[in-house]
N, C-alpha and C positions, 0 to 999 in steps of 0.2 A: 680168767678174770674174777673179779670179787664187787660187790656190791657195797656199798657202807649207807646208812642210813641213820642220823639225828632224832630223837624222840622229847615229849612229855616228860617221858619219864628219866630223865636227866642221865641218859645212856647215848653210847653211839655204837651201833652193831656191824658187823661185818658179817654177808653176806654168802654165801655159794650161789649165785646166780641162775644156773643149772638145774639144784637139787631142791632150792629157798629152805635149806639147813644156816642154821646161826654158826656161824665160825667161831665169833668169841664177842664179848660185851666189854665194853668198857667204861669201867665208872669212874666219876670224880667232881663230876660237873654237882653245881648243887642247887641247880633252876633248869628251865629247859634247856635241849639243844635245837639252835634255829639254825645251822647250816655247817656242811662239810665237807670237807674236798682234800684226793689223793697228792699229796705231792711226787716231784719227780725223781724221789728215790723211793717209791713203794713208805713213805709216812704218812698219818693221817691227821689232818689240823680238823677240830669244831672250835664253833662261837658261840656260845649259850646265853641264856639272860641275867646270865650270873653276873655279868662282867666280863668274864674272862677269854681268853683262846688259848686252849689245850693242843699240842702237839703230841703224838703217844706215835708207838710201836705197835702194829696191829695186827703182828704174829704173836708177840708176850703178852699182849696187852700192856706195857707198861707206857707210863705216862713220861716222856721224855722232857715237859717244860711245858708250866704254865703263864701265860704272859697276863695283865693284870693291871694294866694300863687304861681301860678303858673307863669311862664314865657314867657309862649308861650300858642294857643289851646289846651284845655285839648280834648282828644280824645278818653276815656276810663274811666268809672268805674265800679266799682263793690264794693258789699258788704261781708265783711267774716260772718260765721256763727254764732258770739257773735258780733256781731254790728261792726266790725271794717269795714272802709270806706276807700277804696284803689280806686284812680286816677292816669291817665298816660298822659303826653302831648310829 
């Protein structure tokens, strides 16, 4: 398993749980990250204060979509059981 974890510092890191080795970072956010959550094909969505909600790739690190809808910090997501991607600010 792997750990992910939202920071300060406008990252979201992926974890070894195991060993607390940093797997890989991922940047793009450009305020903090206030929350994170696995979806259920191994993807990883944050919500940061920026605005936004970033979906990425968290073996490449690459950032696969960012949504930008919002109005204020987003401070909550989650994923439902068939892929659906729910945020709260």
């Amino acid at each position: 398993g792997e750990l992910a974890s939202g920071s300060d510092d406008k990252t979201v890191k992926v974890w070894d749980p195991d060993t607390g080795a940093e797997k890989s970072s991922l940047t793009g956010h450009t305020r903090e990250v206030s929350s994170v959550a696995w979806g259920p094909n191994g993807e990883l969505a944050s919500g940061s204060v920026d605005k936004t909600v970033k979906v990425w790739d968290p073996v490449t690190g690459v950032e696969k979509s960012s949504l930008t809808g919002h109005t204020a910090r987003v401070v909550s997501v989650a994923w439902g059981p068939n892929g659906e991607l729910a945020s709260g600010s």
